[in-house]
N, C-alpha and C positions, 0 to 999 in steps of 0.2 A: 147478506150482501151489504155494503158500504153503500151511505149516497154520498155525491160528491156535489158539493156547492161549484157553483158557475167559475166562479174565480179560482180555483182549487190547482195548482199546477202538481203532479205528478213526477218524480225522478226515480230514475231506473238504476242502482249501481251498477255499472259494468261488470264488476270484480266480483268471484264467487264468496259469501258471507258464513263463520261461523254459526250455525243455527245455534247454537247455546248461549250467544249476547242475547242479554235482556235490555232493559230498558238504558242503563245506563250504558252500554255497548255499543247498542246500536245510535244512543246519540253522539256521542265522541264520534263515528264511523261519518252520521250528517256533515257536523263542524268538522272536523279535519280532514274528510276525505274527500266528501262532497263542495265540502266550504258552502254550506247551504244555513239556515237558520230553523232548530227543529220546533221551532215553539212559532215558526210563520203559518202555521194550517195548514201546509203542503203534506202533500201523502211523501214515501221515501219507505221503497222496493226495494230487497237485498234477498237475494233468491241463494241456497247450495250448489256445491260444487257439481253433485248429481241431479239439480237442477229440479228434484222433487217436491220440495218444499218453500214456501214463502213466506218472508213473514212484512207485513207493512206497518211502518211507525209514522203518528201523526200526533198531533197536538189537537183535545178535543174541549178545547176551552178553558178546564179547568187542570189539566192534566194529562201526560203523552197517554198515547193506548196504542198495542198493537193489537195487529189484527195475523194470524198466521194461518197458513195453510197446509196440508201436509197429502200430497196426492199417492193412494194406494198403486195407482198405475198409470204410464205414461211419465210426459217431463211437461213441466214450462218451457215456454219460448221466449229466450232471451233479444232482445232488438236491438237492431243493427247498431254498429259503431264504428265511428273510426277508434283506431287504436290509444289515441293518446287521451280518447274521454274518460273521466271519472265516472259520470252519469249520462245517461239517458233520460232528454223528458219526453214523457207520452201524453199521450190524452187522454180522456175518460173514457171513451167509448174501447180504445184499442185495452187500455185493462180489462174490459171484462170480455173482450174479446182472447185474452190473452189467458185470464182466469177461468173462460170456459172452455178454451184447450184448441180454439180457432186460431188457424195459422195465419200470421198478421202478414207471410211473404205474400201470398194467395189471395187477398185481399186486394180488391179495385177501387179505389176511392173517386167516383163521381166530379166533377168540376165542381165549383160551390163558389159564392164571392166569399171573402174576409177583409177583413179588415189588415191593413196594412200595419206591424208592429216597429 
């Protein structure tokens, strides 16, 4: 499993992703697609068309690294959007909620204070 530092933000592509980009595939996909920066330590989700496979690209200090997933059964859950997003960001708890195949619709999130961004 991945940890995920406190300040870590997460993005979802919308759009279903060729699983055969590698490193440098999937960064072109961040900057052009995302318009995001893949060397910011941000995690950056690009899941298949049949939805069984994942793979996550970050930046780990020295060097990007993914991480991939490939599920014998069942799918990932892709999160909501509107239509005109490129990404989705999530939080850390709702990825591994998402990675251990819990349904994020189904989910009740408690009242909580935060901080105002």
């Amino acid at each position: 499993m991945l940890s995920i530092a406190a300040g870590t933000r997460i993005f979802f592509a919308s759009e279903p992703t060729d699983m055969r980009k590698g490193f440098d595939g999937l960064q072109g996909l961040v900057m052009g697609v995302l318009e995001q920066d893949p060397l910011s330590g941000h995690l950056f989700l690009f899941i298949n068309r049949r939805r069984d496979k994942l793979k996550i690209l970050y930046w780990d200090g020295d060097g990007l690294a993914i991480w991939y997933r490939r599920l014998e059964q069942g799918t990932f859950q892709v999160p909501k959007r509107s239509t005109d997003e490129k990404s989705v960001e999530i939080r850390s708890d709702e990825l591994t909620m998402l990675l251990r195949g819990i349904d994020l619709t189904s989910v009740c999130r408690r009242k909580r204070f935060s901080m105002a961004s």
